[in-house]
Every structure is written in C-alpha cells, then in structure tokens.
C-alpha positions in Angstrom: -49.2 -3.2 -2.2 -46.9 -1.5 -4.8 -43.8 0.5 -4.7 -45.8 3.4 -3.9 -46.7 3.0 -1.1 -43.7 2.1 1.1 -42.5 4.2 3.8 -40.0 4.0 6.3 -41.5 2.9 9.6 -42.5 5.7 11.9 -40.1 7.4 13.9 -37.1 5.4 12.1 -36.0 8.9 10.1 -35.5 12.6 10.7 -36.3 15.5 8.7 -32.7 17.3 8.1 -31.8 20.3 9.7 -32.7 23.3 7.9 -29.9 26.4 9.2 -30.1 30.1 8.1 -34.1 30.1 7.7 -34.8 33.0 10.4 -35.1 33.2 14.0 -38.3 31.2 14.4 -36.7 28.3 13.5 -34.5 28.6 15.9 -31.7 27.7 13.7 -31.2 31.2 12.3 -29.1 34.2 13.5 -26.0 32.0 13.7 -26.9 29.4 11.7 -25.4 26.6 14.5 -21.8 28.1 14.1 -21.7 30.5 17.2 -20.5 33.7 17.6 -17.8 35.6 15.0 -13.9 33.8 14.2 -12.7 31.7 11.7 -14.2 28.5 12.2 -18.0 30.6 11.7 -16.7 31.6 8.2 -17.4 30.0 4.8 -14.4 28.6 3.2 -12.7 27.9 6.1 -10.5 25.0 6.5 -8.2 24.4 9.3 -4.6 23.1 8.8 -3.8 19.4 9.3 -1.6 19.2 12.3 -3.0 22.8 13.5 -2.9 23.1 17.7 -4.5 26.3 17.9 -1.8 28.6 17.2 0.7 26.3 19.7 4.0 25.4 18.0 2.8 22.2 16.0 4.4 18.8 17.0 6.0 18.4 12.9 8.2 21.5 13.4 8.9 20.8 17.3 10.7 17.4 16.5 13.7 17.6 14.8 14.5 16.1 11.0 16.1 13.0 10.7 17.7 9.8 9.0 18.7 9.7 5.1 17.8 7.8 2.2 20.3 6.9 -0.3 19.5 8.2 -3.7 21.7 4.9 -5.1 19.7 1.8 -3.1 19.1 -0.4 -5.5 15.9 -2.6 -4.2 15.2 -6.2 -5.0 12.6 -8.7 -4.6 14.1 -11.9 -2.4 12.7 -14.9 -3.7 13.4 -17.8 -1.7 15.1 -21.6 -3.2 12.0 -22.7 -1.8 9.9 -20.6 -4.4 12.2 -21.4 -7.3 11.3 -25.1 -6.5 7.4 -24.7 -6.4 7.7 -22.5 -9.7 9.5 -25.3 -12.1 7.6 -28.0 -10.6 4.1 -26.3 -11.5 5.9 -24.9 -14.6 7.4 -28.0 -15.5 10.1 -26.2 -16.7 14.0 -26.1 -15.4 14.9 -22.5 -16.4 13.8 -20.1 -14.6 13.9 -16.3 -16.1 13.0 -12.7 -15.1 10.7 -12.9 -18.1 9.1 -16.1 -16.8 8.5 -14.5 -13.4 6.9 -11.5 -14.9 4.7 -13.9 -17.0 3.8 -15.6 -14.3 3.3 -12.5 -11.9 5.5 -13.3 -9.5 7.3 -10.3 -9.7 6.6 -6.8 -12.1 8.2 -5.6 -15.2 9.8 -2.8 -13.0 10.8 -5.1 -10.1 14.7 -6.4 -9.5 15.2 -10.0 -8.7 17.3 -11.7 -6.2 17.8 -15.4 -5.0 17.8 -16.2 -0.9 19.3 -19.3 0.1 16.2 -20.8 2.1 15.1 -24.3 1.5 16.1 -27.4 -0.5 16.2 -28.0 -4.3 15.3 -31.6 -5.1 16.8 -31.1 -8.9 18.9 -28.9 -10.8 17.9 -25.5 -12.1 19.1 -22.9 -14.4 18.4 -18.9 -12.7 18.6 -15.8 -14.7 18.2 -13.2 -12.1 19.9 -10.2 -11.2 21.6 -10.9 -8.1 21.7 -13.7 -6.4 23.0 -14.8 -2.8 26.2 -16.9 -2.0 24.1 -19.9 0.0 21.4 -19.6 -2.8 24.6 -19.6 -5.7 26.4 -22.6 -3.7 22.9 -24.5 -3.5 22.4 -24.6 -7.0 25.2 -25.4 -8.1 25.8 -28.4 -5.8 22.7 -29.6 -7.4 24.1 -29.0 -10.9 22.2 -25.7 -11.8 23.6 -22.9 -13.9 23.0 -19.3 -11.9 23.0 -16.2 -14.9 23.3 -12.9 -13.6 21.9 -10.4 -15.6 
C-alpha cells in the first residue's frame, strides 16, 4: 500500500455540481437560479438589513442616546491588585510604567485606584486618578498616593 492508492471509501463523497453545461444535464437553462430578477443576476448582492423592499427595522426605530466627546476612560484597578503586584514584585512603589512593564495595563490605557480589599503594608501609587476609600486606605497604612 502506498499513497497512491488511497481513496475515500465508497459513497462517502459527491461529485460537485456542474451548472450552466446544457439542458441534458439538467442543470442548464437556468443554471439553479430560476426564472429572471435580481437575485438570478451575476454580481448581485443584497443589502444587509434588506426586507424586500419593506421599510427596514434600522430606519423604522428612532436614533438615540449620546456619547460625550470629553469621557475620559480609566482602567479601575482594585487595593486588592496593588497588594498581589508588590508582593510578587517585591517592590513598594507602584508606577504606570511598572504596570505597563508588567502588562497589567497598555501604554495608551488611564489608570485609576478602587478602594476594594486590604493592604497589609504601606505603598507608594503613581496613577492618574485615584478614589477617596482607595486614597484614605493607603494612607492609613502609611503609603504616599502621586497623581500624575
């Protein structure tokens, strides 16, 4: 036996069907698209969304909410987090940079401290913003909380 001579097992495939080869194969004529309109053209393409000519649902329902051009977004991370981090870090200043080093956050991404969980030790944030249970945490520990 050699690589030759396989075959799929009988029966297990189909031979594709051939369309626009005359009449006698009884694909022809038509070639499987019916009679006449759009959809039995080439290049056609219908419209996401299309219902036949019906007023589509998109421009039925009316436009709404709005979406402040100012928000300024920021990644929460949690006292919690900040713990784990200088404990696996060793380290008791935590930066942006060191975040992005340690892709907790990206390069593009704003940072700001949440107030859940405990901090065994004292900790020095540089962030840029920071919450006021997260702020009064770290301080009562001793920590130093930079905003940048």
């Amino acid at each position: 036996m050699d690589l030759s001579s396989l075959k799929p097992a009988a029966g297990s495939t189909k031979s594709r069907k051939r369309i626009g080869r005359g009449q006698g194969s009884g694909y022809g004529g038509t070639s499987t698209r019916g009679h006449k309109g759009a959809k039995s053209r080439s290049g056609y393409s219908r419209k996401v969304g299309f219902e036949g000519g019906q007023m589509p649902l998109y421009r039925l329902l009316p436009k709404f909410g709005f979406k402040n051009i100012n928000r300024v977004e920021y990644t929460g991370i949690n006292l919690d987090t900040l713990e784990q981090i200088a404990e696996k870090l060793n380290t008791r200043d935590i930066t942006l940079a060191l975040l992005q080093e340690n892709r907790i956050v990206s390069k593009n991404e704003k940072v700001k401290v949440l107030g859940r969980g405990e901090l065994s030790s004292a900790i020095n944030v540089t962030v840029n913003a920071v919450s006021e249970s997260a702020k009064s945490a770290i301080e009562a520990k001793g920590g130093v909380v930079t905003l940048i």
